[in-house]
Backbone bond lengths (Angstrom), bond angles and torsions (degrees), N, CA, C in turn:
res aa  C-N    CA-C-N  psi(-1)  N-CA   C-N-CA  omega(-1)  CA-C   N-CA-C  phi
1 X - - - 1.453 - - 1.523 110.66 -
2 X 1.315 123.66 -45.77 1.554 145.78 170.03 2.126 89.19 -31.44
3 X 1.331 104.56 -74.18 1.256 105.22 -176.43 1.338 152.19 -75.43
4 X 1.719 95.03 11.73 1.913 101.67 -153.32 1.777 76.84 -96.67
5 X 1.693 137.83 25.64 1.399 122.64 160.55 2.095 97.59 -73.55
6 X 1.335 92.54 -66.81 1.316 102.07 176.18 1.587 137.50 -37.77
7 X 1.226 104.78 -22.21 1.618 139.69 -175.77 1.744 101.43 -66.75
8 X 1.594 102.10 -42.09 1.731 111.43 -160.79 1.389 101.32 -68.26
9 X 1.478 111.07 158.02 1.198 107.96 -177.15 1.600 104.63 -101.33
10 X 1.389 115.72 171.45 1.563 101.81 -147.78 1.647 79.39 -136.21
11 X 1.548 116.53 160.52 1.131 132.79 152.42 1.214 138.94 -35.12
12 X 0.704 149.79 89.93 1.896 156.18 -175.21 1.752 109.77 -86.91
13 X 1.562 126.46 -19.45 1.211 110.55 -149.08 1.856 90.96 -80.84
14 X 1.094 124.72 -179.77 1.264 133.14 -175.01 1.821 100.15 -99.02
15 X 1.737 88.68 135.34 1.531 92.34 175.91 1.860 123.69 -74.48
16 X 1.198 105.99 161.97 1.579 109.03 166.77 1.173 113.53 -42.12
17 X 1.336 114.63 121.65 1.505 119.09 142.49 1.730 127.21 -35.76
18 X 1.373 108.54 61.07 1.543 99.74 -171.73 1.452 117.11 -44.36
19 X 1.487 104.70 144.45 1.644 101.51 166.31 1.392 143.17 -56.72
20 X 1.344 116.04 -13.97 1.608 137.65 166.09 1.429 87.17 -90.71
21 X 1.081 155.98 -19.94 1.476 129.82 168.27 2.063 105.09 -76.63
22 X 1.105 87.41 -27.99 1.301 93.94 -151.15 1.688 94.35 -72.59
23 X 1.771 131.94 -41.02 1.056 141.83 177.62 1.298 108.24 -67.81
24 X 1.437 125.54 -53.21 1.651 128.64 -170.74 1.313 102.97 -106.07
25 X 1.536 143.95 -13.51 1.335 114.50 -153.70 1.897 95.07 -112.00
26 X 1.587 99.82 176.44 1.272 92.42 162.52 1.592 154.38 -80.40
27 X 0.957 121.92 -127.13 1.611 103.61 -177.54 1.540 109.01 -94.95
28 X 1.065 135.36 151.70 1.564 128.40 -173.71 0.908 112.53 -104.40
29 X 1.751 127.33 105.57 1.198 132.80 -172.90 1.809 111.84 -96.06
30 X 1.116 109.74 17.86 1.532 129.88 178.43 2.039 97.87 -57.58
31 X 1.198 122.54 132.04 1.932 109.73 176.04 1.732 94.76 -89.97
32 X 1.738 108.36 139.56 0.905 119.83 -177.22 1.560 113.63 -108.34
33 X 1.195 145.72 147.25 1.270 137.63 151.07 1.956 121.64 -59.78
34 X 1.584 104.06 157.01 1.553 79.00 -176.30 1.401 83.19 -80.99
35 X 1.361 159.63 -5.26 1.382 148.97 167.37 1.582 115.83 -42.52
36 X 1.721 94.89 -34.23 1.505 99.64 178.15 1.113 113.42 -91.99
37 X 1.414 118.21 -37.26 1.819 98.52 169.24 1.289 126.99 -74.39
38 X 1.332 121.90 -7.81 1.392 123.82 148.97 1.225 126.50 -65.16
39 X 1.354 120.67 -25.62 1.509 100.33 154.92 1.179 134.51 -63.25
40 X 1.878 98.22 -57.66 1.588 102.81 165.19 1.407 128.41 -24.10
41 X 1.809 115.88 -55.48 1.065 122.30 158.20 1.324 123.72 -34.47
42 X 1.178 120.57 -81.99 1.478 115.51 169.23 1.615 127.00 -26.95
43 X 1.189 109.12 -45.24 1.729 116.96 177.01 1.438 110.47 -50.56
44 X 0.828 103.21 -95.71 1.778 119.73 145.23 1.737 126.11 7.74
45 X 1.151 91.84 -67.48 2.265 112.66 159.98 1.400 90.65 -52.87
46 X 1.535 106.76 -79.77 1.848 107.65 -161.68 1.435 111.41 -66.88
47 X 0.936 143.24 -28.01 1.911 121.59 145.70 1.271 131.11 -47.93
48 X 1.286 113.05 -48.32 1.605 118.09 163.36 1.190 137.83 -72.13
49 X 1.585 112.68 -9.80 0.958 112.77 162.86 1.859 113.76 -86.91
50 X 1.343 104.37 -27.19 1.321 121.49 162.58 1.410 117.56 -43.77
51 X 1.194 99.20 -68.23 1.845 101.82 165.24 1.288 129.30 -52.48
52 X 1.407 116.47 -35.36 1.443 104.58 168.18 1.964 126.71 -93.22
53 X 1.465 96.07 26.03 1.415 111.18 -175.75 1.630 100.71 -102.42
54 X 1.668 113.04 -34.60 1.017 141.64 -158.77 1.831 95.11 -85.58
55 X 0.827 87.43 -20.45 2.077 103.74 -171.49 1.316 113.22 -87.45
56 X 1.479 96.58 -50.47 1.604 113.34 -179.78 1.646 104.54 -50.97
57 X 1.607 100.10 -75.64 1.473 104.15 175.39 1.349 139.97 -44.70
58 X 1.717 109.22 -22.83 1.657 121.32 150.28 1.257 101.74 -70.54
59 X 1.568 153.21 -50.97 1.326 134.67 -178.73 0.994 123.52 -37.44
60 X 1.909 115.45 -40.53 1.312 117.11 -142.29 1.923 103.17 -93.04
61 X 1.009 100.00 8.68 1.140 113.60 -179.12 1.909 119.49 -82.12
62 X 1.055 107.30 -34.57 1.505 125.61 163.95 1.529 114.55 -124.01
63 X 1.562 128.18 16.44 1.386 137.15 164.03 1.874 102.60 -34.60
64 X 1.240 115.82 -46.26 1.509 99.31 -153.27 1.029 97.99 -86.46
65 X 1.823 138.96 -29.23 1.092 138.20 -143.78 1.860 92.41 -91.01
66 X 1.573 129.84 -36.45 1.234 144.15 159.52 1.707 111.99 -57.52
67 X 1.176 118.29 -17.76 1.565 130.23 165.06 1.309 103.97 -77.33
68 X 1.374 119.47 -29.99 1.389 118.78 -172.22 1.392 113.74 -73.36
69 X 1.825 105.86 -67.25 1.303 122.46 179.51 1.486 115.11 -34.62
70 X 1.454 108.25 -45.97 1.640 128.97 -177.30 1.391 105.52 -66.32
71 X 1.229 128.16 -25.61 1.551 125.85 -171.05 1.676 96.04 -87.93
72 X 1.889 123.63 -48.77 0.878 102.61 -163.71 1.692 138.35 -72.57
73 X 0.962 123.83 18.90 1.351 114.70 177.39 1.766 103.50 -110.45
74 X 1.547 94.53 20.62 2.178 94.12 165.27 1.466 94.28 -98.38
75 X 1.739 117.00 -36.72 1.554 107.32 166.78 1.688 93.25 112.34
76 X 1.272 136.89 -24.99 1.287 128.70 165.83 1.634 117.92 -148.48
77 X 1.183 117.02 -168.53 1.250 123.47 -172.73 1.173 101.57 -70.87
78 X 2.136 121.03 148.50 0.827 124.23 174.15 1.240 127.34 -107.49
79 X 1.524 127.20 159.40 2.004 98.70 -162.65 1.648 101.28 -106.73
80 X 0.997 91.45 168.83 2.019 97.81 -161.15 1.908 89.92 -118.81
81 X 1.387 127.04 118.74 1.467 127.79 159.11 1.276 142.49 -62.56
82 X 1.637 105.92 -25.09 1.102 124.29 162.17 1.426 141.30 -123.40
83 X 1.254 144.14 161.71 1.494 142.53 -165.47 1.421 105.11 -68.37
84 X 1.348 126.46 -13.20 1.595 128.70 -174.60 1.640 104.34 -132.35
85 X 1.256 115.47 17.75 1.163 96.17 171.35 1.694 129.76 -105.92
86 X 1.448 101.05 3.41 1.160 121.52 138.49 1.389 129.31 -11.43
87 X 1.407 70.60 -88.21 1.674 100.01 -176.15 1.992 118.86 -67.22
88 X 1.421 100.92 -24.44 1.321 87.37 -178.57 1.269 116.20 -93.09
89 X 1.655 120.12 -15.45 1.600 120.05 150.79 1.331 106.87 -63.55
90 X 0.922 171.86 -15.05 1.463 164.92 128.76 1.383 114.55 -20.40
91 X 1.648 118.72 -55.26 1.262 104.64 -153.75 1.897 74.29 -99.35
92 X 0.970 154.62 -57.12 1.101 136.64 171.33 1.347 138.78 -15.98
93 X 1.248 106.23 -7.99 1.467 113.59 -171.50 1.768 95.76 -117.04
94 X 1.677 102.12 -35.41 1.035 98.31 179.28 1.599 119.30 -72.58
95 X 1.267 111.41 -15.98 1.638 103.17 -176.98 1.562 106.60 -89.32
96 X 1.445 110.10 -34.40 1.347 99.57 176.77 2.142 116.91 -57.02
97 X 1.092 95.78 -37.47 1.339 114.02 177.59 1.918 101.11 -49.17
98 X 1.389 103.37 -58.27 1.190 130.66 -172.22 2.201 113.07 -47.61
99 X 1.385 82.77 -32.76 1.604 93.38 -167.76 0.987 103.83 -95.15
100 X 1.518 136.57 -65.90 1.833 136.51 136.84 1.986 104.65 12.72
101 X 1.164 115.22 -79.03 1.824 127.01 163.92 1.467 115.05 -47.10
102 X 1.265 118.31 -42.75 1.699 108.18 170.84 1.507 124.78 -103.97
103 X 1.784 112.28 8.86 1.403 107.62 -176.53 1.579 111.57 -65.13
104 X 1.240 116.51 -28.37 1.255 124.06 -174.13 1.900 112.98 -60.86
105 X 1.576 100.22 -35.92 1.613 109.71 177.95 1.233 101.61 -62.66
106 X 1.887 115.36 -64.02 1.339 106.45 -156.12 1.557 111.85 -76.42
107 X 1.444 124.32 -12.78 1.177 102.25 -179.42 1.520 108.99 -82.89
108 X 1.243 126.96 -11.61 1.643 113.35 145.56 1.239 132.63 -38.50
109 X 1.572 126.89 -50.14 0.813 166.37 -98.81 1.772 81.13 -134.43
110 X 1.279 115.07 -76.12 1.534 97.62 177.50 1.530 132.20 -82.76
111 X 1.474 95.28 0.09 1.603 114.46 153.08 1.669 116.53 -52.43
112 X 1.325 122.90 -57.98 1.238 157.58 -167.93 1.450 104.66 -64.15
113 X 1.157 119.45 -41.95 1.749 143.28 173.96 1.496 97.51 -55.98
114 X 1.445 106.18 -61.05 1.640 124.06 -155.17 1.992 111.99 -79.39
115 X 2.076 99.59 -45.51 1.316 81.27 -178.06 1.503 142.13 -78.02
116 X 1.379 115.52 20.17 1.545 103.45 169.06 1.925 120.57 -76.55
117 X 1.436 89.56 -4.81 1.827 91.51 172.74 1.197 100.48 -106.07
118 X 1.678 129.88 32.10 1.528 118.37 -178.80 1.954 100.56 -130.12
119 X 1.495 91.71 132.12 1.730 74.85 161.15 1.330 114.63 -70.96
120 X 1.763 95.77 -158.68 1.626 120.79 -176.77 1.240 80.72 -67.55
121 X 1.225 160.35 -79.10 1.253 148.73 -79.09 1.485 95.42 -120.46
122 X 1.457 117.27 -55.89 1.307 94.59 174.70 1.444 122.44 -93.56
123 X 1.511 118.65 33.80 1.360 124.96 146.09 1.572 113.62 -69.80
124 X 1.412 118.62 -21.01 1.642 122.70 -161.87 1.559 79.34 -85.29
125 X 0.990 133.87 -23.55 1.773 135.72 -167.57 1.259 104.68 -73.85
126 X 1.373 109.42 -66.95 1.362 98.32 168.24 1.489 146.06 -73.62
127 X 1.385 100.74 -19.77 1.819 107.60 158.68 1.159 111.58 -42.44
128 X 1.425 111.87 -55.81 1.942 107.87 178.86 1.646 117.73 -53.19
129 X 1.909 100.79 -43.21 1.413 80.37 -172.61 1.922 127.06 -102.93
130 X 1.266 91.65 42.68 1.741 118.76 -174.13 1.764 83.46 -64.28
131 X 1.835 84.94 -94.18 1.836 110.29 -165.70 1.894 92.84 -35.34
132 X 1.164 114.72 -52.35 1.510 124.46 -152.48 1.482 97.91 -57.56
133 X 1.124 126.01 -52.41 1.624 134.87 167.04 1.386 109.92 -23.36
134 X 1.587 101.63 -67.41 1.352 101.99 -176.76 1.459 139.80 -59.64
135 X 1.558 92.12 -44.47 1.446 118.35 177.94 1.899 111.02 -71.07
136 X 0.905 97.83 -3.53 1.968 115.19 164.93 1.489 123.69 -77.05
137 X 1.705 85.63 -64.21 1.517 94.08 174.40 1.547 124.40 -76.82
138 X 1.656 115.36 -17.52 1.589 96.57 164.53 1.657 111.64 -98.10
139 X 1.485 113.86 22.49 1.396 120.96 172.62 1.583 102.74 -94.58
140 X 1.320 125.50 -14.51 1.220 136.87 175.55 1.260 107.13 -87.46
141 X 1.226 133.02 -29.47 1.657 142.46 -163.99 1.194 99.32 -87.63
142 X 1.083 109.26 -51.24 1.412 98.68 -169.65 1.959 113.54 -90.00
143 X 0.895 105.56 -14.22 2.083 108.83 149.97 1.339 120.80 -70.66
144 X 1.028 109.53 -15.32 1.269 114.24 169.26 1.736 119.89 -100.12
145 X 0.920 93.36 -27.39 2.183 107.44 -176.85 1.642 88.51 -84.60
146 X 1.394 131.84 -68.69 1.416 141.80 159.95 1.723 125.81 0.31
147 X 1.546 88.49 -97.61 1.499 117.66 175.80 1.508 113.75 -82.55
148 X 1.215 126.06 -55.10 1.907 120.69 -155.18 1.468 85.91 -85.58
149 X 1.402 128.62 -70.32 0.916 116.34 -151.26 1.623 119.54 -38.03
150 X 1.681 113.17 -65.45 1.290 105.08 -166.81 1.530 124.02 -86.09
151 X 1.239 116.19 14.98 1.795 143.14 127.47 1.170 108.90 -22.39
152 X 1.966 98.02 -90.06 1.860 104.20 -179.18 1.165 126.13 -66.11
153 X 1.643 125.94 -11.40 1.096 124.16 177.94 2.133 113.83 -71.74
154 X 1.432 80.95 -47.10 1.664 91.33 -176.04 1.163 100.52 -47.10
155 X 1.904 118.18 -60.46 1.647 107.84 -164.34 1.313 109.43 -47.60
156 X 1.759 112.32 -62.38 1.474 98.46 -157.89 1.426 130.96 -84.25
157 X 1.454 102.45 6.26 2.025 123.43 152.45 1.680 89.21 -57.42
158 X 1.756 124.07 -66.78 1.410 98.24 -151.84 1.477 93.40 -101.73
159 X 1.265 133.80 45.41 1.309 99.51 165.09 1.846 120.96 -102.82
160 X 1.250 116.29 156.73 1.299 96.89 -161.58 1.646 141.00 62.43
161 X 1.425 103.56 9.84 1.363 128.15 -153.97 2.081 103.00 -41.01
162 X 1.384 87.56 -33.47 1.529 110.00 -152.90 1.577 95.13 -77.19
163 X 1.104 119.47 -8.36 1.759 118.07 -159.25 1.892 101.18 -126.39
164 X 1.467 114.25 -49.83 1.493 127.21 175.20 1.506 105.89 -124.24
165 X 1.669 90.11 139.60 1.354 98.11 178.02 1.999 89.83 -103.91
166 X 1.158 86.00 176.02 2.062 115.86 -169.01 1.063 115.57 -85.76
167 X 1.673 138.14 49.87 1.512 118.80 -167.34 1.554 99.36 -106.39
168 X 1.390 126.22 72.36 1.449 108.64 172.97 1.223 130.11 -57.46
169 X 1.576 121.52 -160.22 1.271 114.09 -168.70 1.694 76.11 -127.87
170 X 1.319 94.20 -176.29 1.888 112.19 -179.26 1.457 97.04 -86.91
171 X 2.198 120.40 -41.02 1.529 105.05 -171.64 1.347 113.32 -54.77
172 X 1.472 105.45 -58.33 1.530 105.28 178.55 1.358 126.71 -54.69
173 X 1.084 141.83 -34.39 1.148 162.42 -173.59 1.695 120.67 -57.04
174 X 1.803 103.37 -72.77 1.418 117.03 150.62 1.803 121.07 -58.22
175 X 1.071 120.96 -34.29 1.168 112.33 166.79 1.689 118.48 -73.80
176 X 1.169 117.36 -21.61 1.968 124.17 -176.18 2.151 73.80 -69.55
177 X 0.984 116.70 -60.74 1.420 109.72 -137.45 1.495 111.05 -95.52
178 X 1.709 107.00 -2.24 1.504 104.39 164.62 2.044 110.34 -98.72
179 X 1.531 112.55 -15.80 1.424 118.93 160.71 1.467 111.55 -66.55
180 X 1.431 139.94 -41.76 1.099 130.55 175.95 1.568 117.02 -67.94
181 X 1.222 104.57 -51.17 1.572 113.08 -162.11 1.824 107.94 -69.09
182 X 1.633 112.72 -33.55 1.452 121.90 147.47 1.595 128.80 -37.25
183 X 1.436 103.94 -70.05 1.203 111.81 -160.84 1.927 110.46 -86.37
184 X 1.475 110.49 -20.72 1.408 126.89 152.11 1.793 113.94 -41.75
185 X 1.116 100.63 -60.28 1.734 128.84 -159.51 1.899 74.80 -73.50
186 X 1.218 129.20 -78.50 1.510 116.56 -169.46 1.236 134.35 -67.41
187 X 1.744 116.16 7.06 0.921 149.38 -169.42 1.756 102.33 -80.56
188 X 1.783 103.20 -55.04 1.394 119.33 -178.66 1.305 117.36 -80.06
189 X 1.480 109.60 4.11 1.922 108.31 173.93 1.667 96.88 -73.06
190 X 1.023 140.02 -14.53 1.419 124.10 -160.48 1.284 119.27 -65.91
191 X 0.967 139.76 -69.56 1.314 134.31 147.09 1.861 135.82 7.70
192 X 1.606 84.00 -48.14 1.758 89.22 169.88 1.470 98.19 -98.86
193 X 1.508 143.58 -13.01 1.812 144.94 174.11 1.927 83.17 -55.40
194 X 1.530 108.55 -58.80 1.383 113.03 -166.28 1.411 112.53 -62.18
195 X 1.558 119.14 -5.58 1.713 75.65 -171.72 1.305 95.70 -134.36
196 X 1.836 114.70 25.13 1.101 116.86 167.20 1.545 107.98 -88.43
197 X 1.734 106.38 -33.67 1.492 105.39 -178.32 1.059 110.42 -35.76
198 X 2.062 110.09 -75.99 0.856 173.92 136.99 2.124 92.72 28.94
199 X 1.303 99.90 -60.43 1.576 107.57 -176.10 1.589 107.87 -102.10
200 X 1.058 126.88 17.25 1.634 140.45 161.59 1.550 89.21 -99.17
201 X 1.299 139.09 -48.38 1.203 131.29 -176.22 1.398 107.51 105.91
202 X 1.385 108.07 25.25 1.814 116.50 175.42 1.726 118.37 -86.00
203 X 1.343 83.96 -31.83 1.885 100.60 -179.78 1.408 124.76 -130.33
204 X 0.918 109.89 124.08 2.121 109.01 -170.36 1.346 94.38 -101.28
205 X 1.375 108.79 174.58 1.884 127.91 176.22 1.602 112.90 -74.81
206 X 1.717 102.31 -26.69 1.799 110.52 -174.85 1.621 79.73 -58.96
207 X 1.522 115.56 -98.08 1.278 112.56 -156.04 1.609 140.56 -0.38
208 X 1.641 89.77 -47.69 1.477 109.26 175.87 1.028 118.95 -77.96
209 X 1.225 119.32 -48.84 1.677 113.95 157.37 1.267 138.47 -18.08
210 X 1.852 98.58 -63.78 1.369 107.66 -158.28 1.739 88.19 -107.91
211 X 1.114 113.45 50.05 1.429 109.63 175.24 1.762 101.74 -145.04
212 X 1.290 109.41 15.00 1.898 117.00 -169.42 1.164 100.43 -50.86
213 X 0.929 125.60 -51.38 1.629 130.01 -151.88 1.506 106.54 -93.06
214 X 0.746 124.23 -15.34 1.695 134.09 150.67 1.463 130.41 -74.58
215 X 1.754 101.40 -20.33 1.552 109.81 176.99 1.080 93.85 -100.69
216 X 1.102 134.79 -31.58 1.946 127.21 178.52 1.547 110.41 -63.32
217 X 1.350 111.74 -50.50 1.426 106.34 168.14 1.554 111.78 -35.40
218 X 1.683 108.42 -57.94 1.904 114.39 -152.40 1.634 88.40 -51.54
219 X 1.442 101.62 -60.64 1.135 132.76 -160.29 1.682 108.43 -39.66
220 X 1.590 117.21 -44.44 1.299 105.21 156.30 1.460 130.53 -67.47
221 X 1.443 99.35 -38.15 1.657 93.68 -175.72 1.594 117.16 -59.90
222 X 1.327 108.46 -28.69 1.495 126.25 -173.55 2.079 91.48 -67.10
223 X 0.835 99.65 -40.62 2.031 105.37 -168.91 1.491 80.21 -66.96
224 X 1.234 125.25 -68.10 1.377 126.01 -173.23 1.775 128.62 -17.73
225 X 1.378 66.03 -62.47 2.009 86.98 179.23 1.800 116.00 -66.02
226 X 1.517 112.42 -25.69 1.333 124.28 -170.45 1.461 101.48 -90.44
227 X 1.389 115.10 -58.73 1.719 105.72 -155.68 1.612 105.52 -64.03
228 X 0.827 103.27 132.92 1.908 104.98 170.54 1.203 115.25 -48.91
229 X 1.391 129.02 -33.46 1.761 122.15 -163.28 1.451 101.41 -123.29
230 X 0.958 103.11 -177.18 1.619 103.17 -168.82 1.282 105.56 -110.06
231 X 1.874 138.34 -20.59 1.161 145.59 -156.24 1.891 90.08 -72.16
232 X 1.586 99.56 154.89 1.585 116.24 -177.43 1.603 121.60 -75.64
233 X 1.555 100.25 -7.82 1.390 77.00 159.68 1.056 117.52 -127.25
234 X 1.496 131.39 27.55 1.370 111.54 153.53 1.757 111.01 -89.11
235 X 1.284 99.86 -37.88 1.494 92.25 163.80 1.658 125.41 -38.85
236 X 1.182 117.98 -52.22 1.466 136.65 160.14 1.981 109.42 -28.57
237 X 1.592 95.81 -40.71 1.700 101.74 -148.49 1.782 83.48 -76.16
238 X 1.526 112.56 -20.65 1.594 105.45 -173.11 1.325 98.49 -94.60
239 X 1.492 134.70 -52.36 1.874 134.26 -175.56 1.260 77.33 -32.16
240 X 1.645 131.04 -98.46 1.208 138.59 -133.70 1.523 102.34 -32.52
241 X 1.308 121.80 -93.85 1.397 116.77 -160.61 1.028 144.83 -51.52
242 X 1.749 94.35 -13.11 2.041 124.69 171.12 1.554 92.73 -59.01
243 X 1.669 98.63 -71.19 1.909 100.13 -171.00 1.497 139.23 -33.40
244 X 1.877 89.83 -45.60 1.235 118.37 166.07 1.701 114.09 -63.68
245 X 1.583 151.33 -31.29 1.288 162.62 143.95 1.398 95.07 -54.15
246 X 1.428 135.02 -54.40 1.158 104.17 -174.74 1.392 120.00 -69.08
247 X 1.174 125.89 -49.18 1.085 117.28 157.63 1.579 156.22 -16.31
248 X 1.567 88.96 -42.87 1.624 114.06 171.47 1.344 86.20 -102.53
249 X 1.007 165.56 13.06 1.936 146.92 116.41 1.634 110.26 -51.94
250 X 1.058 90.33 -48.48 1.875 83.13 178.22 1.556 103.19 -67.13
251 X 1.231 147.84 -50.26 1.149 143.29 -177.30 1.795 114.65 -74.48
252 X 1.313 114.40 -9.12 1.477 115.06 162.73 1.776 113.05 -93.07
253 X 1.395 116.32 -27.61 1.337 127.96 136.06 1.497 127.76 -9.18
254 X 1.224 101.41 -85.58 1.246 136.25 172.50 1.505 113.07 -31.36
255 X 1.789 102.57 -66.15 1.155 113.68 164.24 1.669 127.52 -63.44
256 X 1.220 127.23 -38.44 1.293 137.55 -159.37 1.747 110.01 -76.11
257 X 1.536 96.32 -41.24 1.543 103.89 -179.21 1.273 131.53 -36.48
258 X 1.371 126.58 139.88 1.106 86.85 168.10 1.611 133.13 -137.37
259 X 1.597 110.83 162.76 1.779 120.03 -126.99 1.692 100.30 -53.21
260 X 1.461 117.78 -15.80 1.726 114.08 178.76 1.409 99.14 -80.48
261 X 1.368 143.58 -3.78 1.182 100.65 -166.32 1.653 85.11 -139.43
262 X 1.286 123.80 35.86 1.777 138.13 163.49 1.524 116.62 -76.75
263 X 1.388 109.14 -28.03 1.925 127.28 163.29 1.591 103.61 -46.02
């Protein structure tokens, strides 16, 4: 009786990656099943998706008054075609709003996924480029809400003025200006993509260098796909500040590398 504690059979599966391991500790050399990183995975999904549900519903709280701001630089009311389309520019504005408020969670969140294959050290890598992420992409939002927007708006209000008049709708409209102001805003993460590689030791400064003329190409086609109009200088208004980020990636590069593996 003394011994039937010892008798029981005991647990073997591997514990959670706690999240204080995961922020301060080192790399977890524990073997996982992919059963187990599919859970993890899952955890991870269902918080973040949590957070941006949690976001939405803080959006929706000043949704119309941000419907407003967004309407005013067309200068009047916009007309809606259908009985629900109302409503689906509404919550559209509100989720984008919504994700902007929780990017900061989930990109923890897939931090948290990632660091048990990271040491201490390049946890200090990514601490820097958490806030920096963010503070990119609404440095992009707002160059784009700023400068491009009321650029492309003017041209294609006056272009042809004499032949079509301007009566958009709200679908098209909110969607031109939640695709730009998105893909603008993720446009300006590059820089910190670069210098996380860059100091993991995935990406050096040679590469970038001797690859210019191949990133100017992307780099237009990428302007291509973003600016709404086709005229050269709004296209221009996006090259410029890409070139300029790429640029300061190669020089965070430069810096980030590191000095054992510059041979």
């Amino acid at each position: 009786m003394t011994h039937s504690s010892a008798s029981q059979p005991q647990d073997h599966r591997p514990r959670r990656y706690s999240a204080w391991q995961a922020l301060a500790g080192d790399a977890d050399d524990r073997p996982l099943t992919l059963l187990d990183h599919l859970n993890e995975l899952r955890i991870r999904l269902f918080r973040s998706l949590a957070a941006l549900a949690i976001g939405v519903l803080l959006a929706a709280v000043f949704t119309d008054e941000l419907l407003k701001y967004l309407i005013k630089p067309y200068g009047t009311e916009l007309q809606v075609l259908g009985p629900t389309e109302s409503v689906v520019i509404y919550f559209r504005v509100a989720l984008l709003a919504g994700a902007i408020f929780a990017m900061p969670y989930i990109t923890l969140q897939l931090f948290l996924f990632v660091a048990p294959g990271l040491t201490r050290k390049e946890k200090r890598t990514i601490y820097l480029a958490l806030p920096a992420t963010t503070g990119l992409f609404l440095v992009g939002v707002a160059f784009a809400w700023f400068i491009m927007v009321p650029a492309a708006l003017h041209f294609l209000q006056d272009f042809q003025s004499d032949v079509f008049r301007a009566e958009w709708t709200a679908d098209r409209y909110i969607a031109f200006l939640t695709s730009v102001l998105f893909w603008i805003g993720v446009a300006f993460e590059l820089p910190v993509v670069v210098f996380v590689l860059a100091r993991l030791g995935i990406l050096g400064p040679k590469p970038l260098l001797r690859n210019w003329r191949l990133a100017v190409v992307l780099i237009t086609i990428v302007a291509a796909l973003i600016t709404p109009t086709v005229d050269p200088f709004n296209m221009l208004l996006v090259i410029a500040p890409l070139l300029v980020l790429y640029v300061l990636s190669i020089g965070l590069a430069a810096i980030a590398y590191p000095r054992a593996l510059r041979k």
